[in-house]
FILOMAR-687009 format. One record per residue (C-alpha): residue number from 1; residue in one letter; x, z, y. Coordinates in Angstrom, 3 decimals, padded with zeros to 6 digits. Layout:
# residues N
<rec><resi>NUM</resi><resn>A</resn><xx>X</xx><zz>Z</zz><yy>Y</yy></rec>
...
This chain:
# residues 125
<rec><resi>1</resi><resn>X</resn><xx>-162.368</xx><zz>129.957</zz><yy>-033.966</yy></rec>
<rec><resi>2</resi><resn>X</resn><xx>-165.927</xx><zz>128.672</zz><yy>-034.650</yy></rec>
<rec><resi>3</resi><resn>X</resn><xx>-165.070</xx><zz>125.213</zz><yy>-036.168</yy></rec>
<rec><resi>4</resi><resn>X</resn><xx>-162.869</xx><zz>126.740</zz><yy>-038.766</yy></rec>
<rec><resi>5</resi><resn>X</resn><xx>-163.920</xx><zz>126.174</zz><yy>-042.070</yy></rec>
<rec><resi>6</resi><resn>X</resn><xx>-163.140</xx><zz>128.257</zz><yy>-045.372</yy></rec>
<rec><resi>7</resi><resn>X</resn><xx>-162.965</xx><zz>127.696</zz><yy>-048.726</yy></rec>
<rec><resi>8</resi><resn>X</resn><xx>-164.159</xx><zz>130.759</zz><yy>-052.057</yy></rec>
<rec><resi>9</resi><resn>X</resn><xx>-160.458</xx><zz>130.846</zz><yy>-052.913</yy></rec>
<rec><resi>10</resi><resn>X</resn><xx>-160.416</xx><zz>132.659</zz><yy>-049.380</yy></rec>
<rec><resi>11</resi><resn>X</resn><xx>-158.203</xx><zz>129.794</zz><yy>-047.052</yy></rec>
<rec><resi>12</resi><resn>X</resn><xx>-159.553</xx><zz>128.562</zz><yy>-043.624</yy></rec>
<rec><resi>13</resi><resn>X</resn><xx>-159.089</xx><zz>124.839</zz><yy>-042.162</yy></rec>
<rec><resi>14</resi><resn>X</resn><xx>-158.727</xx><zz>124.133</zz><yy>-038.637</yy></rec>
<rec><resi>15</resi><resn>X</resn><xx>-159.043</xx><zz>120.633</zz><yy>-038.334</yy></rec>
<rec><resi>16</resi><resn>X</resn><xx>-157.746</xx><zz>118.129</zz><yy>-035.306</yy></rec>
<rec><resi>17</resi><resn>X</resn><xx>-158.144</xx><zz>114.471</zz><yy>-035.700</yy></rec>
<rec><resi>18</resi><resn>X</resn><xx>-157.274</xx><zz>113.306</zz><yy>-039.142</yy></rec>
<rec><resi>19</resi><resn>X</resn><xx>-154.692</xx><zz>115.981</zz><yy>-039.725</yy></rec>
<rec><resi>20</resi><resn>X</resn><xx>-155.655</xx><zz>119.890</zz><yy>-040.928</yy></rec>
<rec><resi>21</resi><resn>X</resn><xx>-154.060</xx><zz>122.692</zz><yy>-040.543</yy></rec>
<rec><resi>22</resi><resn>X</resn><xx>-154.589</xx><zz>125.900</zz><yy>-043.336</yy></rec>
<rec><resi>23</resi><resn>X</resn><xx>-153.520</xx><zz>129.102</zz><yy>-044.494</yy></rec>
<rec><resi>24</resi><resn>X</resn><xx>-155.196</xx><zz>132.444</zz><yy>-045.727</yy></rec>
<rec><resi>25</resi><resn>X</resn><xx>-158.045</xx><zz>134.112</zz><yy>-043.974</yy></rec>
<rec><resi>26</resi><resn>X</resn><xx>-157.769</xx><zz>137.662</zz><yy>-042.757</yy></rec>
<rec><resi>27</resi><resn>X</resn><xx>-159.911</xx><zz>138.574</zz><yy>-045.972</yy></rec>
<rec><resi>28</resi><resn>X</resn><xx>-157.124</xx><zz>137.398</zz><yy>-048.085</yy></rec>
<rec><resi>29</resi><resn>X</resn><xx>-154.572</xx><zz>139.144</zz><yy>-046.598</yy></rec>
<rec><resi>30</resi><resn>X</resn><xx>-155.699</xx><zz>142.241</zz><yy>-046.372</yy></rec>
<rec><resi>31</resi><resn>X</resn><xx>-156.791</xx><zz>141.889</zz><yy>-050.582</yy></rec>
<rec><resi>32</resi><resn>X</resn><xx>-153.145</xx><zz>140.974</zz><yy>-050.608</yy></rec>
<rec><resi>33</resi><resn>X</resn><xx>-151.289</xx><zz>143.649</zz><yy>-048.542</yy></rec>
<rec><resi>34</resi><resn>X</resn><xx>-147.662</xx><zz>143.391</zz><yy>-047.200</yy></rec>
<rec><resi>35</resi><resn>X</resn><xx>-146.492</xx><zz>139.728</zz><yy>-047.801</yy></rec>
<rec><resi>36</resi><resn>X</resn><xx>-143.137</xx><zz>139.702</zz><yy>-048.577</yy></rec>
<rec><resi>37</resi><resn>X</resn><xx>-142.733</xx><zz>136.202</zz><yy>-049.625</yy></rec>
<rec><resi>38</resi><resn>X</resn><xx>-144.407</xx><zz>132.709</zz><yy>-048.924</yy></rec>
<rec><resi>39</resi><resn>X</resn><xx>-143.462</xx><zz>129.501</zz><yy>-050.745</yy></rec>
<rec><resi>40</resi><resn>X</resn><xx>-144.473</xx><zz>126.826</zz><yy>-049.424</yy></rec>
<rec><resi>41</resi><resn>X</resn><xx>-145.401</xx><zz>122.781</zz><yy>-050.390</yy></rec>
<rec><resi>42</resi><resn>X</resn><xx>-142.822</xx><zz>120.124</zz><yy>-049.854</yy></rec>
<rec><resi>43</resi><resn>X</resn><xx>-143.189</xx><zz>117.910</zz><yy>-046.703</yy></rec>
<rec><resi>44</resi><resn>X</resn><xx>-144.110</xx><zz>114.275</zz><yy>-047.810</yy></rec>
<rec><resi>45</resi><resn>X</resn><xx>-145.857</xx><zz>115.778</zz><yy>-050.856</yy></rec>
<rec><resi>46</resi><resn>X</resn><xx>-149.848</xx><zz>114.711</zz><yy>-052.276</yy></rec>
<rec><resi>47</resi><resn>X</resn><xx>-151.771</xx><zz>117.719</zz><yy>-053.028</yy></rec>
<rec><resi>48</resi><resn>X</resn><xx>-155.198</xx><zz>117.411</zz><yy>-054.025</yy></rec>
<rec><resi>49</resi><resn>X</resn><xx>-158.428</xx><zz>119.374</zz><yy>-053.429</yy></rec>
<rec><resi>50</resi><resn>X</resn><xx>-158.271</xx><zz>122.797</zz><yy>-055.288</yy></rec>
<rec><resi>51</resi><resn>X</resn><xx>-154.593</xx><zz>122.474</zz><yy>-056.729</yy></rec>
<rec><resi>52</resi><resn>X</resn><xx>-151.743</xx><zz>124.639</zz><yy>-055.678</yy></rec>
<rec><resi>53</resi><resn>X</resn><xx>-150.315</xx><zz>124.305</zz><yy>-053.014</yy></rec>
<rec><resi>54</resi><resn>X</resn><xx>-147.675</xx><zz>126.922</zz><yy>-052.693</yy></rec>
<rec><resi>55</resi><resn>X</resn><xx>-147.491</xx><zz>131.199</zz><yy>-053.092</yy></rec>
<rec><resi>56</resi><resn>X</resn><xx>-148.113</xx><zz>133.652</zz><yy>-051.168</yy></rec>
<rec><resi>57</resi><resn>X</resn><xx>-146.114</xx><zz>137.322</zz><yy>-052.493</yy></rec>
<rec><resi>58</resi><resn>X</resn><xx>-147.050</xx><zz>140.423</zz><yy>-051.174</yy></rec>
<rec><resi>59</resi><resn>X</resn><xx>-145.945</xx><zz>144.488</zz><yy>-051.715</yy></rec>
<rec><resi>60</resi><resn>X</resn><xx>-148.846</xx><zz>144.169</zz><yy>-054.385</yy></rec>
<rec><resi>61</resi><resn>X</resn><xx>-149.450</xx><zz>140.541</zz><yy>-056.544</yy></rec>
<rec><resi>62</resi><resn>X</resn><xx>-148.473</xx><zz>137.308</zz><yy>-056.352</yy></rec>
<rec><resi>63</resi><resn>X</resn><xx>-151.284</xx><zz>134.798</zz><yy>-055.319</yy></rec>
<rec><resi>64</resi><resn>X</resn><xx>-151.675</xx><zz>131.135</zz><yy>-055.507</yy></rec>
<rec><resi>65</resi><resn>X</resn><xx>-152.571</xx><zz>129.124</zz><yy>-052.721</yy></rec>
<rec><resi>66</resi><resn>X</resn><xx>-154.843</xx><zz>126.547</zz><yy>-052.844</yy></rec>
<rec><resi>67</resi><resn>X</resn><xx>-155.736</xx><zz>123.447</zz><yy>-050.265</yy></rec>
<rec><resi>68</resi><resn>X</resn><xx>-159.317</xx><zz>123.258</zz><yy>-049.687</yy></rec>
<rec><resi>69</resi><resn>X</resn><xx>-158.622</xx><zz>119.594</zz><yy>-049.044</yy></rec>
<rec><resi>70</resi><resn>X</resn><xx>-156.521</xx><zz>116.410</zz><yy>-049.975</yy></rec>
<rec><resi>71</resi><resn>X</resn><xx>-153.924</xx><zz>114.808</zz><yy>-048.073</yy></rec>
<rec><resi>72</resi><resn>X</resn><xx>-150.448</xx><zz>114.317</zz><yy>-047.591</yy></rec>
<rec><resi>73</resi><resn>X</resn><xx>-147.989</xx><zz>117.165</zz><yy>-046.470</yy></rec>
<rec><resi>74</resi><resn>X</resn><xx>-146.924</xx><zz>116.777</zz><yy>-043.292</yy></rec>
<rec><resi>75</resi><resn>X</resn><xx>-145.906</xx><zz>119.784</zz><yy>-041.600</yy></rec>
<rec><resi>76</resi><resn>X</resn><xx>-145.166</xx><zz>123.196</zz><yy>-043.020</yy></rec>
<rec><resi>77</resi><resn>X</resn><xx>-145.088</xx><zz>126.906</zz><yy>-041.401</yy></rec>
<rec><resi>78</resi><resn>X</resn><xx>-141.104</xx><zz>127.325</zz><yy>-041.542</yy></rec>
<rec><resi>79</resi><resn>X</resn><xx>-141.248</xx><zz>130.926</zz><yy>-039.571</yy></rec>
<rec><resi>80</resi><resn>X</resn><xx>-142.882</xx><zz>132.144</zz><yy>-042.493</yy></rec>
<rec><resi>81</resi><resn>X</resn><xx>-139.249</xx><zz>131.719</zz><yy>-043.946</yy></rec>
<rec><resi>82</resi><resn>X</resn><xx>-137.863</xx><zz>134.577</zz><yy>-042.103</yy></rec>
<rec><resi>83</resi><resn>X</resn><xx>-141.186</xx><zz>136.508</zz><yy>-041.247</yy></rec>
<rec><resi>84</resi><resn>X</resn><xx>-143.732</xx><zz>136.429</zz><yy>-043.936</yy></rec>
<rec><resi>85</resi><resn>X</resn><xx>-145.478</xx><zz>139.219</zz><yy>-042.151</yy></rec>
<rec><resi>86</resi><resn>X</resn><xx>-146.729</xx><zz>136.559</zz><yy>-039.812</yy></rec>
<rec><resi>87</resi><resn>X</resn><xx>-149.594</xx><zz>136.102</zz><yy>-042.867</yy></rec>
<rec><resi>88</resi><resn>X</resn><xx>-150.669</xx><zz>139.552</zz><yy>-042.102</yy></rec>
<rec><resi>89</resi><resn>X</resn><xx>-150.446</xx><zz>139.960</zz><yy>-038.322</yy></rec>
<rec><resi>90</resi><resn>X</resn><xx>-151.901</xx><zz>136.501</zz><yy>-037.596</yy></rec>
<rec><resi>91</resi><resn>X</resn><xx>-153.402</xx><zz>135.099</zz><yy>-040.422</yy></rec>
<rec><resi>92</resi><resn>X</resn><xx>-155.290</xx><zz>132.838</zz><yy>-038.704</yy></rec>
<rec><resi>93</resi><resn>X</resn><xx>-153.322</xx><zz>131.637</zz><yy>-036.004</yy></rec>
<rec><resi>94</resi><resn>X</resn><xx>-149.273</xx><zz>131.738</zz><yy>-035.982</yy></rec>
<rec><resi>95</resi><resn>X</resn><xx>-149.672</xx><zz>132.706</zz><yy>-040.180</yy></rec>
<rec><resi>96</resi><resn>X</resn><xx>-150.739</xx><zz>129.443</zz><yy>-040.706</yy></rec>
<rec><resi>97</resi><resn>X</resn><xx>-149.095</xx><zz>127.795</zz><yy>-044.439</yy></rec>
<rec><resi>98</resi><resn>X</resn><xx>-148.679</xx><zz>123.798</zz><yy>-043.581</yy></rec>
<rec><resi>99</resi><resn>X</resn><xx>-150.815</xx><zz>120.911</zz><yy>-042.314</yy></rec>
<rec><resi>100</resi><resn>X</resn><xx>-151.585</xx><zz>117.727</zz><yy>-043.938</yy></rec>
<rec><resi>101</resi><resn>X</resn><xx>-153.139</xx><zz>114.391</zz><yy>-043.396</yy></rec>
<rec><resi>102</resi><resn>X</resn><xx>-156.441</xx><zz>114.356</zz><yy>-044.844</yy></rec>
<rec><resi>103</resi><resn>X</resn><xx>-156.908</xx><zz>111.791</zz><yy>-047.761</yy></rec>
<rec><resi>104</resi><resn>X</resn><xx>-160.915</xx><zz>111.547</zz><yy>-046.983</yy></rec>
<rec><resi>105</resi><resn>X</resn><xx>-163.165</xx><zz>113.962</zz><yy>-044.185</yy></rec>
<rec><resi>106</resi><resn>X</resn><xx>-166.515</xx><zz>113.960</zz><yy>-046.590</yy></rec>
<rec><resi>107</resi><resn>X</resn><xx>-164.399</xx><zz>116.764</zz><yy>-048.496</yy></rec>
<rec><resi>108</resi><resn>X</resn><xx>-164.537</xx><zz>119.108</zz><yy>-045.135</yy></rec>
<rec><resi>109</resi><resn>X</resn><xx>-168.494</xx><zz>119.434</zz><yy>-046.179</yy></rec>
<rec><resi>110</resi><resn>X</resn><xx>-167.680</xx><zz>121.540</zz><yy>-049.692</yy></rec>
<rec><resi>111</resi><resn>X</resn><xx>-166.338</xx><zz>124.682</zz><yy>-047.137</yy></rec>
<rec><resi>112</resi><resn>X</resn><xx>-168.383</xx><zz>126.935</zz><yy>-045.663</yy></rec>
<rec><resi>113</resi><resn>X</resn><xx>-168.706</xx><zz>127.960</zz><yy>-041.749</yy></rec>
<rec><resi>114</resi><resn>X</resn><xx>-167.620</xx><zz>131.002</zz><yy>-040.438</yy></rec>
<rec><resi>115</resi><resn>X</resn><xx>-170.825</xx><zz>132.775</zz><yy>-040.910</yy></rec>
<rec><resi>116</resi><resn>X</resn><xx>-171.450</xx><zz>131.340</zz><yy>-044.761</yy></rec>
<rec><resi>117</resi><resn>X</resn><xx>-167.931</xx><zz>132.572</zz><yy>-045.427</yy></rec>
<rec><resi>118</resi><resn>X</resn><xx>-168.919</xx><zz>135.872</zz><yy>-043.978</yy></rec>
<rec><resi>119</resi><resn>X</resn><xx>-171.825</xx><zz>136.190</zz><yy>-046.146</yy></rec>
<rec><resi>120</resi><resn>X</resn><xx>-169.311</xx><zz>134.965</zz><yy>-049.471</yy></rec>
<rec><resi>121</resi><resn>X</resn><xx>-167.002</xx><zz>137.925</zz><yy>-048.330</yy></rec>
<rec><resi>122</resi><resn>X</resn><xx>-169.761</xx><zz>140.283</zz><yy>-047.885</yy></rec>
<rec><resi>123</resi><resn>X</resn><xx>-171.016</xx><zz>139.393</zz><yy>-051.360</yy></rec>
<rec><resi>124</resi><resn>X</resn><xx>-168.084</xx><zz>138.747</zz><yy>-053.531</yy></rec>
<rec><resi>125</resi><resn>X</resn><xx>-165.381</xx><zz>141.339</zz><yy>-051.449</yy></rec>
């Protein structure tokens, strides 16, 4: 998806209206292995740009996630309850980790576009 944006700590954003939606990119996953385990923020909950937001557990390491952006939680990924794996076989789609209300758009413009994010990968991998 072209008007996903990503963040260096290796999460995307999909964004529709005032609400976005993020997990881990494809990169991260595949750094990360087999996820075994995903804990998730609480709905209702203020997060704030570049705090944790939940963890992601794999065969390998336990990671932290962070949200690229601010906002209120309002939704979170529950079939990653009963099938982590989700992270790895869609990480970008059904893998999703939660959605929240953003607190203020301008922050969208400190994560890079698909290609930038490329180039990060390509440089830091």
């Amino acid at each position: 998806m072209s008007d996903m944006k990503f963040s260096e700590e290796h999460e995307w954003v999909s964004v529709d209206g005032d609400i976005a939606t993020i997990g881990i990119t494809n990169f991260a996953q595949e750094q990360l292995g087999d996820v075994v385990f995903v804990d998730l923020p609480e709905v209702g909950g203020q997060v704030s740009q570049g705090g944790d937001a939940g963890v992601v557990e794999s065969v390998k390491a336990a990671s932290e996630v962070y949200t690229p952006l601010s906002g209120e939680i309002v939704e979170v990924n529950e079939d990653l309850e009963s099938a982590p794996d989700l992270v790895n076989t869609d990480p970008e789609g059904d893998g999703w980790f939660f959605k929240l209300r953003m607190d203020d758009t301008a922050e969208l413009d400190d994560l890079m576009d698909a290609a930038a994010y490329k180039k990060f990968c390509d440089e830091h991998g």
